[in-house]
PQR file with spaces between the fields and no chain letter, atoms N, CA, C, O and H, PARSE charges and radii, in Angstrom:
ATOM       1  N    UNK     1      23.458   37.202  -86.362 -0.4000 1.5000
ATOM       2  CA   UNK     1      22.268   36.450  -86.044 -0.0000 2.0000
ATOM       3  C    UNK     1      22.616   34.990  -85.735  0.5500 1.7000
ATOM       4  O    UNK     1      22.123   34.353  -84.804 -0.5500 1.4000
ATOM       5  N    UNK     2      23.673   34.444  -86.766 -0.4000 1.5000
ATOM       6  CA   UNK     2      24.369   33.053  -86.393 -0.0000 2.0000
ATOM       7  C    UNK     2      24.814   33.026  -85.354  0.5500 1.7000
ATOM       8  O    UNK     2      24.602   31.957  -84.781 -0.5500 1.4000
ATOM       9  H    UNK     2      24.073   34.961  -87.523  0.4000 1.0000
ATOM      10  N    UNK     3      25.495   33.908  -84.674 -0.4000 1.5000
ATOM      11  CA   UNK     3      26.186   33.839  -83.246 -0.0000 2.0000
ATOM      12  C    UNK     3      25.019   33.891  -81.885  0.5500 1.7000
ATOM      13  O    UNK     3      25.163   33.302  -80.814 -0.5500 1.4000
ATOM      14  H    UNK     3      25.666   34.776  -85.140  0.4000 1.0000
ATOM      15  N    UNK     4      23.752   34.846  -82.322 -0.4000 1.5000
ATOM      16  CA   UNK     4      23.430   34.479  -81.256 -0.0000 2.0000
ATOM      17  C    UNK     4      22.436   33.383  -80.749  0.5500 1.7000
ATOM      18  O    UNK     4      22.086   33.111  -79.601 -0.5500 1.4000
ATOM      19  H    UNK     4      23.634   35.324  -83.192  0.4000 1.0000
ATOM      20  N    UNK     5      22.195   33.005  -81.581 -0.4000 1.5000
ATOM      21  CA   UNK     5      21.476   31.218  -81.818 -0.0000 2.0000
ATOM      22  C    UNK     5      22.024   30.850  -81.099  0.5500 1.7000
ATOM      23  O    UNK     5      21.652   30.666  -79.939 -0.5500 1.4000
ATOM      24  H    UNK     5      22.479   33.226  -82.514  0.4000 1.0000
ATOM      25  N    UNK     6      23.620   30.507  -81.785 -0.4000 1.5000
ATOM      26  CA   UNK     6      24.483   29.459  -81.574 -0.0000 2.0000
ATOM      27  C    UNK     6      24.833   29.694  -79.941  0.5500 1.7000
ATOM      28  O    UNK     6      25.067   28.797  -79.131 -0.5500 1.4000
ATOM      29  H    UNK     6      23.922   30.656  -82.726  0.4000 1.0000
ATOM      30  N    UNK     7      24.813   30.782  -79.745 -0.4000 1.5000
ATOM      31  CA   UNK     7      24.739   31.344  -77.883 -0.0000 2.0000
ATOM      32  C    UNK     7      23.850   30.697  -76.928  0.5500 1.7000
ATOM      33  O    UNK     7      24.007   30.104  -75.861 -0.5500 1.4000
ATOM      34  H    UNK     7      24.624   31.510  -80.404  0.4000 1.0000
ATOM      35  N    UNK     8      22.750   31.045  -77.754 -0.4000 1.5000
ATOM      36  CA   UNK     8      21.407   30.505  -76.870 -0.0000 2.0000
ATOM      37  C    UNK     8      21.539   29.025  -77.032  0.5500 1.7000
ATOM      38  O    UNK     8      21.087   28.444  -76.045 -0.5500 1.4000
ATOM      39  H    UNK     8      22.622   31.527  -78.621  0.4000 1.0000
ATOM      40  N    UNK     9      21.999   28.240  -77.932 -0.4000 1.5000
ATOM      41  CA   UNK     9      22.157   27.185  -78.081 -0.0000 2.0000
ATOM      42  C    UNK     9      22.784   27.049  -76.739  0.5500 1.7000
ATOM      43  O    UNK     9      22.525   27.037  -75.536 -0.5500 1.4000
ATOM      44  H    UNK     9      22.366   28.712  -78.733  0.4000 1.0000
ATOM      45  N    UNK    10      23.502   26.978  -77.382 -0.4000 1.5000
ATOM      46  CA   UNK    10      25.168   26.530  -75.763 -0.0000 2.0000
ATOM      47  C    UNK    10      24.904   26.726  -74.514  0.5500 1.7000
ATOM      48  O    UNK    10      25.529   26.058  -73.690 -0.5500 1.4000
ATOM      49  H    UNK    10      23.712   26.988  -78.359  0.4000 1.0000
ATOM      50  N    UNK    11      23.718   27.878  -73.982 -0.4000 1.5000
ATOM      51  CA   UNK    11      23.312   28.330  -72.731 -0.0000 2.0000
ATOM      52  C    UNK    11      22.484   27.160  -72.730  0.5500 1.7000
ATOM      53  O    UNK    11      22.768   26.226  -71.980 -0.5500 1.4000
ATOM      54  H    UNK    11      23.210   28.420  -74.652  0.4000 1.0000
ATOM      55  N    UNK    12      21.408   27.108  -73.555 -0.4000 1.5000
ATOM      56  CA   UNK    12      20.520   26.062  -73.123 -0.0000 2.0000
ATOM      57  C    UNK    12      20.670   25.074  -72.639  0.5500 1.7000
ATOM      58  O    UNK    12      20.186   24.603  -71.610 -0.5500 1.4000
ATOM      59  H    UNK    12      21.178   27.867  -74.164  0.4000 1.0000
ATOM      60  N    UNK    13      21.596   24.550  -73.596 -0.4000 1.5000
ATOM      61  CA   UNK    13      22.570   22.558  -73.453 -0.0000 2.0000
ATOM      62  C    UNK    13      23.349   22.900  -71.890  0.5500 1.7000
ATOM      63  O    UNK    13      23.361   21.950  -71.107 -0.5500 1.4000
ATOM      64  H    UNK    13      21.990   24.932  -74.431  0.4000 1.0000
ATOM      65  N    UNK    14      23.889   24.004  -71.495 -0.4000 1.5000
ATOM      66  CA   UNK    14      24.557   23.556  -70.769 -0.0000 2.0000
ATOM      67  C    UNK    14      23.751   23.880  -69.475  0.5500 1.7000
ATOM      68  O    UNK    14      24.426   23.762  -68.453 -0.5500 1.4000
ATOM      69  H    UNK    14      23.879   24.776  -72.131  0.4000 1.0000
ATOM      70  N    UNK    15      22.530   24.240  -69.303 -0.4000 1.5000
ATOM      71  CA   UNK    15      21.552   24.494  -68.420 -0.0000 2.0000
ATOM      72  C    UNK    15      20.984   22.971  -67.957  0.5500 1.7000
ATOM      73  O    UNK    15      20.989   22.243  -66.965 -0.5500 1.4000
ATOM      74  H    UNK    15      21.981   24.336  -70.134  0.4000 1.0000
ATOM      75  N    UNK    16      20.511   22.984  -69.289 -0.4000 1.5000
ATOM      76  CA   UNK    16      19.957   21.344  -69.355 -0.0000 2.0000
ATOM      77  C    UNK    16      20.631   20.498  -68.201  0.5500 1.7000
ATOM      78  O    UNK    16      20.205   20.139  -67.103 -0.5500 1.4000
ATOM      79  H    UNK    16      20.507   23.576  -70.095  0.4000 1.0000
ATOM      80  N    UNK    17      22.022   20.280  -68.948 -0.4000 1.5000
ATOM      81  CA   UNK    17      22.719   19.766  -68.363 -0.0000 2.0000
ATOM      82  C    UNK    17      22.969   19.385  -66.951  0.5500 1.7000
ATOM      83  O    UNK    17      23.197   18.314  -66.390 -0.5500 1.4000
ATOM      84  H    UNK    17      22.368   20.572  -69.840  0.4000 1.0000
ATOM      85  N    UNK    18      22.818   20.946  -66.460 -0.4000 1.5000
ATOM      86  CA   UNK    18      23.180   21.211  -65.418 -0.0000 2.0000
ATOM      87  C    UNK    18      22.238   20.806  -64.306  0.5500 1.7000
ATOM      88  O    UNK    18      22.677   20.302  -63.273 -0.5500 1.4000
ATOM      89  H    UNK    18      22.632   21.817  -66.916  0.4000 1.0000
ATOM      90  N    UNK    19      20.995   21.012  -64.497 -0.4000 1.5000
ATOM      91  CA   UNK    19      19.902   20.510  -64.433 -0.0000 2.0000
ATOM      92  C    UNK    19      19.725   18.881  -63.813  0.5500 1.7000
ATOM      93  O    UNK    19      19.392   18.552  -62.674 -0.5500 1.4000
ATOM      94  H    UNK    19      20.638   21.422  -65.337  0.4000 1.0000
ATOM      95  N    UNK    20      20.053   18.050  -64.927 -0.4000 1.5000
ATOM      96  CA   UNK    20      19.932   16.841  -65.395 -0.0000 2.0000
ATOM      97  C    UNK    20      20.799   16.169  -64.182  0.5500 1.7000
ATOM      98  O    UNK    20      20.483   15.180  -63.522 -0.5500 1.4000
ATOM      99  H    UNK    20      20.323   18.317  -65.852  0.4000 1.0000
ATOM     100  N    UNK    21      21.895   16.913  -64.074 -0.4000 1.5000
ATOM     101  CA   UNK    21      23.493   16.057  -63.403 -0.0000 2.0000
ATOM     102  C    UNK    21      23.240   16.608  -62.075  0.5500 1.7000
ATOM     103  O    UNK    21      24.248   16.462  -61.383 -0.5500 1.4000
ATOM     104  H    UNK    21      22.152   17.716  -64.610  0.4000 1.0000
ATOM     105  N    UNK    22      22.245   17.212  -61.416 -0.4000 1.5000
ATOM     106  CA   UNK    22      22.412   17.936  -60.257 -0.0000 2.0000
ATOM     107  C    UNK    22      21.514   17.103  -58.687  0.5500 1.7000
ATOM     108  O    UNK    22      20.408   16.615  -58.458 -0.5500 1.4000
ATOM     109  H    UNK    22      21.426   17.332  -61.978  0.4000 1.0000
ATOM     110  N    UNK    23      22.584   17.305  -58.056 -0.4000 1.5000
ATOM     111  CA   UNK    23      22.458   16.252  -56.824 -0.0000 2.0000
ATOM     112  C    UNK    23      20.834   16.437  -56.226  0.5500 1.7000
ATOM     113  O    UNK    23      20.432   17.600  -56.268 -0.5500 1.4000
ATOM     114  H    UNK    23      23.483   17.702  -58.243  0.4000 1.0000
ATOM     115  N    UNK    24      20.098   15.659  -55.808 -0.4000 1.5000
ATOM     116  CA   UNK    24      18.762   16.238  -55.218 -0.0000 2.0000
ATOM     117  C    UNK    24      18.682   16.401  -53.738  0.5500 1.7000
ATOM     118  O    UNK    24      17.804   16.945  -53.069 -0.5500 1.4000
ATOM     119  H    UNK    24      20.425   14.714  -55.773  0.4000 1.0000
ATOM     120  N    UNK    25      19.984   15.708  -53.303 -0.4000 1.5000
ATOM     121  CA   UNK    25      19.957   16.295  -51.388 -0.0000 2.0000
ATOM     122  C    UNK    25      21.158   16.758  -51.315  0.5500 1.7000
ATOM     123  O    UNK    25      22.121   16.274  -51.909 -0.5500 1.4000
ATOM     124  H    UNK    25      20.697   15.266  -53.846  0.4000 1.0000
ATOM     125  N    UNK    26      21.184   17.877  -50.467 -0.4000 1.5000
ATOM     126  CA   UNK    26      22.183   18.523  -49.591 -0.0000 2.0000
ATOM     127  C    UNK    26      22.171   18.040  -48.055  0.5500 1.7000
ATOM     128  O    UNK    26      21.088   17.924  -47.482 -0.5500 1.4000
ATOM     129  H    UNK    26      20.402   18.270  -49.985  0.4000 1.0000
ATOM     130  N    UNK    27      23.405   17.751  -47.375 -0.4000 1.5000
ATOM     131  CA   UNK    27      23.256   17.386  -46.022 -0.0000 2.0000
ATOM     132  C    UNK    27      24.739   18.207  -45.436  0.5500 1.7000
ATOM     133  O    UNK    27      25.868   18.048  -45.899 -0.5500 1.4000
ATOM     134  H    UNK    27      24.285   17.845  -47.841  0.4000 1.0000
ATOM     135  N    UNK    28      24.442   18.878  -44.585 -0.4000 1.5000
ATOM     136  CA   UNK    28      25.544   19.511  -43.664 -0.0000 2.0000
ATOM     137  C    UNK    28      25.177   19.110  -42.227  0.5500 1.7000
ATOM     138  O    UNK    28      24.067   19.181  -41.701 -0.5500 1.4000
ATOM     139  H    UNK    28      23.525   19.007  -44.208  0.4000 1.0000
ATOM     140  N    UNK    29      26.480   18.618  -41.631 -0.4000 1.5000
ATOM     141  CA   UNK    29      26.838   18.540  -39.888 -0.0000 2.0000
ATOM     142  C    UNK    29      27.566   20.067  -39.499  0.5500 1.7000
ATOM     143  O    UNK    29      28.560   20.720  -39.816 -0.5500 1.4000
ATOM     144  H    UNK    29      27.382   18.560  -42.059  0.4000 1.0000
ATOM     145  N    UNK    30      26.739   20.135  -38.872 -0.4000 1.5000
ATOM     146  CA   UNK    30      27.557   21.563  -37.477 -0.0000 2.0000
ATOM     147  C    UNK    30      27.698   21.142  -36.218  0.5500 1.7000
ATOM     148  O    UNK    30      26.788   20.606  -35.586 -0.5500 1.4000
ATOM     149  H    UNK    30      25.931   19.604  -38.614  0.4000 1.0000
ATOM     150  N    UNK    31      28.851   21.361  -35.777 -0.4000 1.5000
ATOM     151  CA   UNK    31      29.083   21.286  -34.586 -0.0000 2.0000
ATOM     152  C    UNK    31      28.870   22.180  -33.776  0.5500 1.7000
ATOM     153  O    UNK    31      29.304   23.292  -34.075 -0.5500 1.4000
ATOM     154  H    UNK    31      29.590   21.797  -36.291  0.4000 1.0000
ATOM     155  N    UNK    32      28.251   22.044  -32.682 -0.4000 1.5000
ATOM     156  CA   UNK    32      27.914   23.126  -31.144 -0.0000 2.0000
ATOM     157  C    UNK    32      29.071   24.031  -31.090  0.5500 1.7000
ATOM     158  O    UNK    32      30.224   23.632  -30.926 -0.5500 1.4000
ATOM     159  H    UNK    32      27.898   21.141  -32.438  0.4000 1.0000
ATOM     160  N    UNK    33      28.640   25.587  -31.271 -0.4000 1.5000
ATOM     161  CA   UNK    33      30.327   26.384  -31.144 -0.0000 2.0000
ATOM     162  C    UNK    33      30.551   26.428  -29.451  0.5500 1.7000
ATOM     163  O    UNK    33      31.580   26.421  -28.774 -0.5500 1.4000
ATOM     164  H    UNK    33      27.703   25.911  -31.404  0.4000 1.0000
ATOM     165  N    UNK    34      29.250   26.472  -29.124 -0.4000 1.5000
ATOM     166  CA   UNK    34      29.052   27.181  -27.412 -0.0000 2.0000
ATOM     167  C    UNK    34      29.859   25.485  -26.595  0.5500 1.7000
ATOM     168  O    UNK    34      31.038   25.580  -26.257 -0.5500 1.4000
ATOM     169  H    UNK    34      28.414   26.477  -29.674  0.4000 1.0000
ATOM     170  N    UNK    35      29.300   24.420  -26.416 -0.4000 1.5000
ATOM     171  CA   UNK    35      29.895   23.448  -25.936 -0.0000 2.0000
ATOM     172  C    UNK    35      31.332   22.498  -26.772  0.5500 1.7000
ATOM     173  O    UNK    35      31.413   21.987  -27.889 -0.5500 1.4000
ATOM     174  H    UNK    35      28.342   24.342  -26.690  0.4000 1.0000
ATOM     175  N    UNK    36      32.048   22.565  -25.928 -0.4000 1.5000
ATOM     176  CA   UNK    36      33.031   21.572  -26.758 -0.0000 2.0000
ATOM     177  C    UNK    36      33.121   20.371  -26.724  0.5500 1.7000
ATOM     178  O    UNK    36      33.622   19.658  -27.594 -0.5500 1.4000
ATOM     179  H    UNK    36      31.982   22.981  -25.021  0.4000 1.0000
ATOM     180  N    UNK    37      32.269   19.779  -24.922 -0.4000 1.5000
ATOM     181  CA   UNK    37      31.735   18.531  -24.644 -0.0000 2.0000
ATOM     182  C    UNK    37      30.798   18.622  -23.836  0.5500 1.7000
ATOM     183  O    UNK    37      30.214   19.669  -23.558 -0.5500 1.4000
ATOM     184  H    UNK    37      31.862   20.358  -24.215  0.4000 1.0000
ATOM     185  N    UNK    38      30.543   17.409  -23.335 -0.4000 1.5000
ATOM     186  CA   UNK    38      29.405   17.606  -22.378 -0.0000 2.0000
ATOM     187  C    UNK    38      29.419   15.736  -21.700  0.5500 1.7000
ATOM     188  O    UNK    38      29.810   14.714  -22.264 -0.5500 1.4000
ATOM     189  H    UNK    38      31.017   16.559  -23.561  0.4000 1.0000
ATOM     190  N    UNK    39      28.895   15.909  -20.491 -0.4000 1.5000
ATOM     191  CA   UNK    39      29.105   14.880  -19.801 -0.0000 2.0000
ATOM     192  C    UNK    39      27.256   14.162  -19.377  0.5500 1.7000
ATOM     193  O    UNK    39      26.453   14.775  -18.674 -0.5500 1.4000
ATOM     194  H    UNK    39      28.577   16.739  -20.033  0.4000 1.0000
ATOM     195  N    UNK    40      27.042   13.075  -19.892 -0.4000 1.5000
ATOM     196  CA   UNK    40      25.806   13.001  -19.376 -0.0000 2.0000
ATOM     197  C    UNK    40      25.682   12.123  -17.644  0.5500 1.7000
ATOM     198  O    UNK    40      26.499   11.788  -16.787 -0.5500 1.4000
ATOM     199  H    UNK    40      27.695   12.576  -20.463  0.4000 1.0000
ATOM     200  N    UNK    41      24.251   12.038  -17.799 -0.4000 1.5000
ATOM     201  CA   UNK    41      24.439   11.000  -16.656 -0.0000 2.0000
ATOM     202  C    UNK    41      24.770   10.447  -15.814  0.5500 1.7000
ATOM     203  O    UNK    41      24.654   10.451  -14.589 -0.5500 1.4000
ATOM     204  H    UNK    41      23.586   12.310  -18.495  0.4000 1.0000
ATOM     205  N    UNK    42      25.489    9.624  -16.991 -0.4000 1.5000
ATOM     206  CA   UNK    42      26.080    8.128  -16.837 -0.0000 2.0000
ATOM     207  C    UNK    42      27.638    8.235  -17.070  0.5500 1.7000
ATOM     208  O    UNK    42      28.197    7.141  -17.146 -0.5500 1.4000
ATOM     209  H    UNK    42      25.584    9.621  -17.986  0.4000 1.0000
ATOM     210  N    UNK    43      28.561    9.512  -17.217 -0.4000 1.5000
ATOM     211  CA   UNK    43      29.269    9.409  -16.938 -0.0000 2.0000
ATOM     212  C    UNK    43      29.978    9.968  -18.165  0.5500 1.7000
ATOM     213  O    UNK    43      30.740   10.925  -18.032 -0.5500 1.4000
ATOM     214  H    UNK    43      28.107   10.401  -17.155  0.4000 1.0000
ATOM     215  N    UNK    44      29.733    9.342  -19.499 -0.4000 1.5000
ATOM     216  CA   UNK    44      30.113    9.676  -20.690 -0.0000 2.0000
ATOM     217  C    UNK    44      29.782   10.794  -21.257  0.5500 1.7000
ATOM     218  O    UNK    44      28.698   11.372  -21.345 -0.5500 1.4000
ATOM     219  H    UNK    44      29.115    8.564  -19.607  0.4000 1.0000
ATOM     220  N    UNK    45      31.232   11.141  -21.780 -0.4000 1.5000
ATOM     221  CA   UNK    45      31.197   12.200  -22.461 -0.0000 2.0000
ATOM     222  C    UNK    45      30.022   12.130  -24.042  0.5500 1.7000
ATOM     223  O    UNK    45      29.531   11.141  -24.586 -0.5500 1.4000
ATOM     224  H    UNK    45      32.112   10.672  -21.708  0.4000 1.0000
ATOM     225  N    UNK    46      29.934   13.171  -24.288 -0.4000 1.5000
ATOM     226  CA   UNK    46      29.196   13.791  -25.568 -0.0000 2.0000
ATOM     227  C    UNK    46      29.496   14.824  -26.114  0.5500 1.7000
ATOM     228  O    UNK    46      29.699   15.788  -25.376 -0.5500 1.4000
ATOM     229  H    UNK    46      30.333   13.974  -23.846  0.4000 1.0000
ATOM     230  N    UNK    47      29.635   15.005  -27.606 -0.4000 1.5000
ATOM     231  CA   UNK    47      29.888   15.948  -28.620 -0.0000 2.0000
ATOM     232  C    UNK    47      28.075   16.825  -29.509  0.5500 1.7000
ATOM     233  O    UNK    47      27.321   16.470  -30.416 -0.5500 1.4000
ATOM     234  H    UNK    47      29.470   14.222  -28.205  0.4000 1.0000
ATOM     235  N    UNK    48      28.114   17.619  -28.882 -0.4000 1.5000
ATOM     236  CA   UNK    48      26.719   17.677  -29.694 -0.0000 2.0000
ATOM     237  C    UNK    48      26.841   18.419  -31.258  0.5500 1.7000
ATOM     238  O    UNK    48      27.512   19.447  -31.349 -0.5500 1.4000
ATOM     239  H    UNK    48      28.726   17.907  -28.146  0.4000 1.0000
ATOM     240  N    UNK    49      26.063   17.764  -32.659 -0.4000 1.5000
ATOM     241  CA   UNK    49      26.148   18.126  -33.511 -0.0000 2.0000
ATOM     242  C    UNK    49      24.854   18.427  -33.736  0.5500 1.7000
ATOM     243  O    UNK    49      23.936   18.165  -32.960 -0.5500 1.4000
ATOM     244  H    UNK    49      25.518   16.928  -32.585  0.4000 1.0000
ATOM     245  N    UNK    50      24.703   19.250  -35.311 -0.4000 1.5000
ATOM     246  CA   UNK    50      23.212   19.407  -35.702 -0.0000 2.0000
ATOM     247  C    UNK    50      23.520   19.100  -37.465  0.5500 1.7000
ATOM     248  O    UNK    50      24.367   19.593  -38.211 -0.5500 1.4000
ATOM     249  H    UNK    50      25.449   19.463  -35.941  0.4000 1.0000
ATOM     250  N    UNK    51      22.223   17.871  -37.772 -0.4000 1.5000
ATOM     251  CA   UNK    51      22.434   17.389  -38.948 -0.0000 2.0000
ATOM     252  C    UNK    51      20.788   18.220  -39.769  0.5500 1.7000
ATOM     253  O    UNK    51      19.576   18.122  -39.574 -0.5500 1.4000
ATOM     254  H    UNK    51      21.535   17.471  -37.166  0.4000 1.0000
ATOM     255  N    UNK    52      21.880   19.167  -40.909 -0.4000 1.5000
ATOM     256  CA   UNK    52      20.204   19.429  -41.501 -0.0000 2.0000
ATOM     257  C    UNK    52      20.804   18.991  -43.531  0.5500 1.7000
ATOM     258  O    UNK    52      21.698   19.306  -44.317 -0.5500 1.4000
ATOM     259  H    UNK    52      22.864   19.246  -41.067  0.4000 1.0000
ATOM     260  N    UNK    53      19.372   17.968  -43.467 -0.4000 1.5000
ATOM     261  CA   UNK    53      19.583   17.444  -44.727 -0.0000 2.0000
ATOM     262  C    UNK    53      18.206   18.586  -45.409  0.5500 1.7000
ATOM     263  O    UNK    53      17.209   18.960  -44.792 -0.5500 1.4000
ATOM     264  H    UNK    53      18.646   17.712  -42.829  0.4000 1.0000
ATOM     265  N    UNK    54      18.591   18.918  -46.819 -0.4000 1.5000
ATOM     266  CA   UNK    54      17.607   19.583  -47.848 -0.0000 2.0000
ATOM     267  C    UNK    54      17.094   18.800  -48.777  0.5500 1.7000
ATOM     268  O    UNK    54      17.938   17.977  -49.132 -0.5500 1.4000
ATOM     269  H    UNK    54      19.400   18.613  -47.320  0.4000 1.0000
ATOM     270  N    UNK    55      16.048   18.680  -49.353 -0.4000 1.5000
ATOM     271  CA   UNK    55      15.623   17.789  -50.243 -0.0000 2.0000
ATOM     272  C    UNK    55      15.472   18.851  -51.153  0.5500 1.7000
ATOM     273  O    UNK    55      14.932   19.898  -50.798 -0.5500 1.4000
ATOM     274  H    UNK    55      15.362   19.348  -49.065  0.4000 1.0000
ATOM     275  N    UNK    56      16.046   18.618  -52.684 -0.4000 1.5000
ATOM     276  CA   UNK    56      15.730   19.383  -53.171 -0.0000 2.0000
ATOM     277  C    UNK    56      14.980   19.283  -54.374  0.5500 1.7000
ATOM     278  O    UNK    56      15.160   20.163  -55.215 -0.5500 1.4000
ATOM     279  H    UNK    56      16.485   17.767  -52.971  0.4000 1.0000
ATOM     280  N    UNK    57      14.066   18.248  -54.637 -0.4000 1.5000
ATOM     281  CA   UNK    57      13.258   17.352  -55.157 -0.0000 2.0000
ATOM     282  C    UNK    57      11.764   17.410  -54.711  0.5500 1.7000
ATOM     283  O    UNK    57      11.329   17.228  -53.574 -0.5500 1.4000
ATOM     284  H    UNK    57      13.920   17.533  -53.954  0.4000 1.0000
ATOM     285  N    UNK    58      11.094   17.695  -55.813 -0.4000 1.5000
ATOM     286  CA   UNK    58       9.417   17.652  -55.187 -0.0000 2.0000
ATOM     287  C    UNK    58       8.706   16.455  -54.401  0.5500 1.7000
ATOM     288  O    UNK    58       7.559   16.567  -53.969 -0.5500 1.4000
ATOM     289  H    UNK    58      11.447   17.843  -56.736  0.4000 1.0000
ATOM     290  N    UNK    59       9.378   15.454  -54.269 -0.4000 1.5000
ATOM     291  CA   UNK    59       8.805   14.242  -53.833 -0.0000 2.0000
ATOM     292  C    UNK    59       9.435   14.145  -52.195  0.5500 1.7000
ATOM     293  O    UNK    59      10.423   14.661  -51.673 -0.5500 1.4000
ATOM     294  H    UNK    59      10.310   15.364  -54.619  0.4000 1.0000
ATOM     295  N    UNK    60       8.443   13.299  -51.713 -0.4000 1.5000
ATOM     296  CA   UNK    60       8.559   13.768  -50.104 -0.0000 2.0000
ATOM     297  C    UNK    60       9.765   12.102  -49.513  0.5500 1.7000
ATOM     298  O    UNK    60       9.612   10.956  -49.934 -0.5500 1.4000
ATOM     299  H    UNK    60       7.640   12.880  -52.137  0.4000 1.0000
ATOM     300  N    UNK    61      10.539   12.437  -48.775 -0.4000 1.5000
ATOM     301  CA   UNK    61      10.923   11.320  -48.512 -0.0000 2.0000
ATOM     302  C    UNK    61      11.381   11.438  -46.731  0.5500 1.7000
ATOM     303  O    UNK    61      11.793   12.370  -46.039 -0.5500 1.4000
ATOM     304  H    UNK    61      10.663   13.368  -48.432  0.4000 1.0000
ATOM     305  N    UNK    62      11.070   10.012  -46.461 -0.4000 1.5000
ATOM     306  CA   UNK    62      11.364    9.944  -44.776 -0.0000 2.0000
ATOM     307  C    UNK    62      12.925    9.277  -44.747  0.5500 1.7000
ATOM     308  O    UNK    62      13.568    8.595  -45.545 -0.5500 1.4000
ATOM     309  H    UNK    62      10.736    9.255  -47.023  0.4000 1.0000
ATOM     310  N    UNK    63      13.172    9.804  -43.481 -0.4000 1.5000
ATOM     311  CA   UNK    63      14.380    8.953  -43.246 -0.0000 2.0000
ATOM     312  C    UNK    63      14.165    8.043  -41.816  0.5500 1.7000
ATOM     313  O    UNK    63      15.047    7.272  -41.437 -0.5500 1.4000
ATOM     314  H    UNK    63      12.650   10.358  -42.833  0.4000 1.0000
């Protein structure tokens, strides 16, 4: 019965924890697989990427 307290204990704290210490945005860059460059316009080259940030926090925020 002592052991499994002391279990649930240790799960809890380290949930908590985990919880507590855990980043609230994720952000990943991908790069275009289909283009490797691209030329606009004006002459210059371009790399196209795609930036998707996650909020992972109930509160709304702009960038």
């Amino acid at each position: 019965m002592i052991a499994y307290g002391l279990f649930t204990m240790i799960i809890f704290t380290l949930t908590s924890y985990w919880i507590s210490t855990r980043i609230p945005l994720e952000a990943s860059i991908l790069r275009d697989r289909n283009m490797l460059y691209r030329t606009n316009y004006l002459g210059i080259v371009e790399n196209t990427y795609t930036l998707k940030i996650l909020n992972k926090t109930q509160r709304k925020f702009t960038l």
